[in-house]
N, C-alpha and C positions, 0 to 999 in steps of 0.2 A: 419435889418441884423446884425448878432453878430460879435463882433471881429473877430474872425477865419475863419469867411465865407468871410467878407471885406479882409481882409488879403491875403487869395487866390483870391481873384481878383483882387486885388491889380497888379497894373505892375510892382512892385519891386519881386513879386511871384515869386521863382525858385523851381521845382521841382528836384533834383538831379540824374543824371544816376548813374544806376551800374557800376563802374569803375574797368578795374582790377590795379592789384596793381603795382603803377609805379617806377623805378627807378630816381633819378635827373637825370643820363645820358640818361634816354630814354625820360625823358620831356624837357629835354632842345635839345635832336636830333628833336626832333617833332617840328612841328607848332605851336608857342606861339598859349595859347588857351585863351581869350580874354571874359572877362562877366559872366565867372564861377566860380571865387574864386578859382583859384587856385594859390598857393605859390611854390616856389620851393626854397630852399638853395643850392645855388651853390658855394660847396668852403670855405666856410664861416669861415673869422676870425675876432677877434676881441683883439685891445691889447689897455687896456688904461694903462696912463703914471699917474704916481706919485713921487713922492720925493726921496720913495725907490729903483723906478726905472719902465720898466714897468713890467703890469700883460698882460699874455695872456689868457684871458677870454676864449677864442672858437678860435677852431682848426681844418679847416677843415674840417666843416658840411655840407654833401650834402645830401639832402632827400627831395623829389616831392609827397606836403602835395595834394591828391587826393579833387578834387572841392566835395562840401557838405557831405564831410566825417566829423567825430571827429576825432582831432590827438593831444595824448597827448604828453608832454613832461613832464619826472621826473626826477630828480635829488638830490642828497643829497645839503646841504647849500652851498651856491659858487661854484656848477657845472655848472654856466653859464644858465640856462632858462630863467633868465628874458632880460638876454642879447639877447639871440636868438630869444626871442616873438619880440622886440623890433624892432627889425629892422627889421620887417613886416611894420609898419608904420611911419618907419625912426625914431623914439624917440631914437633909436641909429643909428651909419651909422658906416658901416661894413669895414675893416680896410684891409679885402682883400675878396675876391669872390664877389657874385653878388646874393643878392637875387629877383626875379622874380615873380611878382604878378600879374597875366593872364600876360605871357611873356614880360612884361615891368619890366626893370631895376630900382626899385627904385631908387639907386642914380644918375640917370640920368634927374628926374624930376624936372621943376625947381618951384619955391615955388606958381606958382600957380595950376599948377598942383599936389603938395603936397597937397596944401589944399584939391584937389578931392580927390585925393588919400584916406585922412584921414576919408573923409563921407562916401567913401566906405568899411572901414575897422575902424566896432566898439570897443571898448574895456572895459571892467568891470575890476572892482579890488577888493583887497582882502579890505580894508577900505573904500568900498562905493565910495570917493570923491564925495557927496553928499552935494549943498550949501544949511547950513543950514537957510539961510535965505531967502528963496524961501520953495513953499507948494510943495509934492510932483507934482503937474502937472507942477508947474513953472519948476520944475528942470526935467520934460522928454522933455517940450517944449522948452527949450535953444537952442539945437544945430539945432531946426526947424528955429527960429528967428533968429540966427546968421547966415544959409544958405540964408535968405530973405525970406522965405516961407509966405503964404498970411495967415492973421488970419484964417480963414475959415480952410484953408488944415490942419493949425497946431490943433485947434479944433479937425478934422475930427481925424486927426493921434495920437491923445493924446489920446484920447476917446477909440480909439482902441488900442494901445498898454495896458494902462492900464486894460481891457478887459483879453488883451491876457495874462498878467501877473497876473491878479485876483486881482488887486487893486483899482477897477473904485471905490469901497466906499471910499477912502486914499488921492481923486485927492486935497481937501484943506488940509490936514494936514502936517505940517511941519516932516523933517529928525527926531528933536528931541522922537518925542512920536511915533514914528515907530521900532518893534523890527528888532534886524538883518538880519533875511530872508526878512522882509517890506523892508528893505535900498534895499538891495541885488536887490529885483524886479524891485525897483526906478532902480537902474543902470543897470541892465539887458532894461528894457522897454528904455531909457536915448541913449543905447547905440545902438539901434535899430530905431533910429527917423529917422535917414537918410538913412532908407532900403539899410543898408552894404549887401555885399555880402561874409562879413566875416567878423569874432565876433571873437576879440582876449581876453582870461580870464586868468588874471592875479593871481593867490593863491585866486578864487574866492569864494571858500568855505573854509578856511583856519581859517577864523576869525569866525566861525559858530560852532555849537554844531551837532551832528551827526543824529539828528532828521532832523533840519533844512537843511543841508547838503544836507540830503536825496533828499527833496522837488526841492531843488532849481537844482539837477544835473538834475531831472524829468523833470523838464523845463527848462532844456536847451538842452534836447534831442528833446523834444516834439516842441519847437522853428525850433532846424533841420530839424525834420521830414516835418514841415508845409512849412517853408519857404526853404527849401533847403542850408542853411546856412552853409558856410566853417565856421566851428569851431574850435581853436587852443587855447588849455588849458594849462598852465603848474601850477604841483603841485609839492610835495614833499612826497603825498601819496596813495599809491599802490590802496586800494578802492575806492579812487575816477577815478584812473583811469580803473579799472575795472567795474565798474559801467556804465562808459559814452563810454568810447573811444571805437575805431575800431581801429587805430593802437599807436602806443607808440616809442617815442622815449629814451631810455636811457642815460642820460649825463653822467658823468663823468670826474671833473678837465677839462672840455672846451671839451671834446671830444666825440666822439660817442663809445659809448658801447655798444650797442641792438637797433636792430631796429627792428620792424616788426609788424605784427597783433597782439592785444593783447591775444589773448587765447595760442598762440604759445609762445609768450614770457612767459607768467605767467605757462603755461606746462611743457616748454623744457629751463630755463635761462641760460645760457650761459656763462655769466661775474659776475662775484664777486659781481659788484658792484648791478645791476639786483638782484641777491640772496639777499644780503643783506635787498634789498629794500621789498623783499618779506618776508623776513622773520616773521613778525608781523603776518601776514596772516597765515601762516604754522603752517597746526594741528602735534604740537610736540608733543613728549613721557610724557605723564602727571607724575607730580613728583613721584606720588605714586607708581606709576607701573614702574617707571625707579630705585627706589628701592627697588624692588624684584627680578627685571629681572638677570637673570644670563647668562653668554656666553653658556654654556652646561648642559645639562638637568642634574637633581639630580641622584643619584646612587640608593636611593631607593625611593621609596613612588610615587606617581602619580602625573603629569604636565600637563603645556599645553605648548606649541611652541606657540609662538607671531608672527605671519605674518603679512609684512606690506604691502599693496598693492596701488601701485602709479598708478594715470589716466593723460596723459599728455591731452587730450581735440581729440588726431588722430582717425580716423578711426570712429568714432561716438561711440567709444566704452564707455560703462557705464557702473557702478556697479549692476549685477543680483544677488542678493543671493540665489538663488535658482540653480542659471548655476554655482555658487560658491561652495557652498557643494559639487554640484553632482561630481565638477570636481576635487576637494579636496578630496571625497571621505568622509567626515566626516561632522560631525555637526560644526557650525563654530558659535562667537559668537561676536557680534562687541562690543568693547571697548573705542574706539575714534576716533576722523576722522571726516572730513564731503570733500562732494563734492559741488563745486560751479558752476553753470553755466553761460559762457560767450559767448556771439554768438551763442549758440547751441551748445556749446561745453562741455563737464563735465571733471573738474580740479580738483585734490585732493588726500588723502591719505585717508586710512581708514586702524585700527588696529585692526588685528582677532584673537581671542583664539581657537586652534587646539588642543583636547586634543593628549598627548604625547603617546596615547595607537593606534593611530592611523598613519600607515605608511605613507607618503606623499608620491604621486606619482611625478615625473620629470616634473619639475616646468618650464623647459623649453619649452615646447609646449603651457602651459598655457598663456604666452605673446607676444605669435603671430600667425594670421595666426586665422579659424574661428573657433577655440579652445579658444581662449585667451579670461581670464577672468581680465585681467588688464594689464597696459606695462610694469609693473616693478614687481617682486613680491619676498621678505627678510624675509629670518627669522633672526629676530633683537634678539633674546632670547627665555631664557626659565623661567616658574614662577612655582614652588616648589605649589601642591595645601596643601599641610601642611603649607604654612608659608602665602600663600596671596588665599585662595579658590578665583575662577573664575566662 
């Protein structure tokens, strides 16, 4: 039987329901739900004391992380994420509100039931913590041999994690001669020995090259998908959480900024901070064309008008070039841009050359309603075809 098939049979197996999308106050009005990974922040502060005085880390954070969803958390440097991952598995304790993991108050557990607590809720990091003096299967089988588990099970269960993460050739070789996506799986498969029911990741791809990155977000979806696994990541950048997440939360200096499904946020952002964070991502006015462009068309000689046309991810609506022209009326020619899709959704910009001989019709029927050929749609400029042809 191969990993994957052991694995779903496995009694630790959860498959995940379709959930809709909850608020903290409607998960904490409901019936603590009990064996499904689910988390909730309620309230949540957090202030440590220093010399200078204190800091207030987190302000106030409520949000009900849906069982075997991904839920990201981003932030710029010292917005508080790791503080907030944290007291999921009490590594920190929360200085006011209550966080709720299947409706039990963590800080109400007392250390022997932390310790369950902990085997239920994995965690990876962004440096591995990987002992280097142990072979990679010593160090997935640790936290087997520290719960008591019987040689045989820890066998059985090494055997198949290593399987699930593609590293059953790896199980004698030491941390040192393994590259960084190898560590990364070590801790992934490591942090999986005691069938959590939620897997907290720490800046897990952070320390990785964007090849590597790739791979390892792969699986840790395809981890999801199998086992049904509440996952809770915090980064600091926008493609990875675009890549994995289903919904996102925005920090900000200890506080909430954006919260919601990731297609809607990365569509429609909201707060500064949100923008900012997208920024990197955003197909801007390429230099060359932003030095030609001019506010109003030339007085003599032939143009084009520069239209920019924004897809916020609503309505299913996508880019047609053909429902484009026709509804432009003219020949249209793309310049830059691209669109990306998240959930089903298509997010992005795309810049068209309209020549200037051609009158534009009322651009306002074009972004709504089952005319609309995008949600937004600018003329950013005009480009002189004497000084930059098109």
């Amino acid at each position: 039987m191969s990993a994957s098939a052991a694995l779903r049979n496995a009694p630790w197996d959860r498959v995940p329901a379709a959930l809709p999308e909850k608020t903290a106050a409607d998960a904490l009005a409901g019936e603590p739900q009990r064996g499904t990974g689910s988390v909730v922040f309620d309230q949540v502060g957090k202030v440590y004391h220093s010399a200078a005085g204190p800091v207030e880390a987190l302000q106030d954070i409520s949000v009900a992380v849906p069982p075997g969803s991904i839920f990201g958390i981003i932030g710029r440097s010292g917005a508080g994420k790791s503080s907030l991952l944290r007291t999921v598995n009490r590594l920190e304790s929360v200085s006011s509100g209550r966080v709720l993991v299947d409706g039990v108050d963590v800080a109400s557990l007392g250390e022997e039931e932390l310790v369950t607590l902990r085997r239920r809720v994995g965690m990876i990091f962004q440096h591995f913590n990987l002992l280097s003096a142990k072979t990679v299967y010593e160090n997935v089988a640790l936290p087997l041999r520290v719960s008591g588990a019987r040689p045989a099970q820890i066998h059985q269960r090494v055997t198949e994690l290593l399987e699930l993460v593609g590293l059953q050739d790896k199980q004698d070789v030491r941390p040192a001669r393994l590259s960084g996506g190898q560590k990364q799986r070590v801790g992934i498969a490591r942090a999986l020995a005691t069938a959590p029911e939620i897997l907290l990741c720490d800046e897990a791809t952070s320390a990785l090259d964007p090849e590597t990155t790739h791979s390892i977000l792969q699986l840790l979806r395809d981890i999801n998908r199998r086992l049904g696994l509440t996952i809770i990541l915090i980064t600091h950048e926008m493609s990875v959480i675009r890549e994995i997440a289903d919904q996102v939360l925005v920090l900000e200096q200890g506080r909430t900024a954006e919260l919601g499904e990731v297609w809607k946020v990365f569509g429609a952002p909201v707060h500064a901070a949100t923008r900012a964070l997208l920024a990197p991502l955003q197909h801007g006015l390429p230099d060359d064309l932003q030095a030609w462009l001019r506010p109003e068309p030339p007085a003599e000689g032939g143009y084009h008008r520069i239209l920019r046309l924004s897809y916020s991810g609503e309505d299913q609506l996508e880019p047609d070039f053909a429902h484009i022209a026709a509804a432009l009326r003219s020949p249209v020619r793309l310049l830059h841009g691209g669109v990306d899709r998240i959930r089903g959704h298509a997010l992005g910009r795309l810049l068209l050359a309209v020549p200037g001989t051609v009158a534009l019709p009322d651009l306002q029927p074009l972004v709504q309603g089952p005319q609309a050929i995008a949600h937004s749609i600018e003329v950013i400029g005009h480009v002189a075809d004497a000084e930059h042809p098109l």
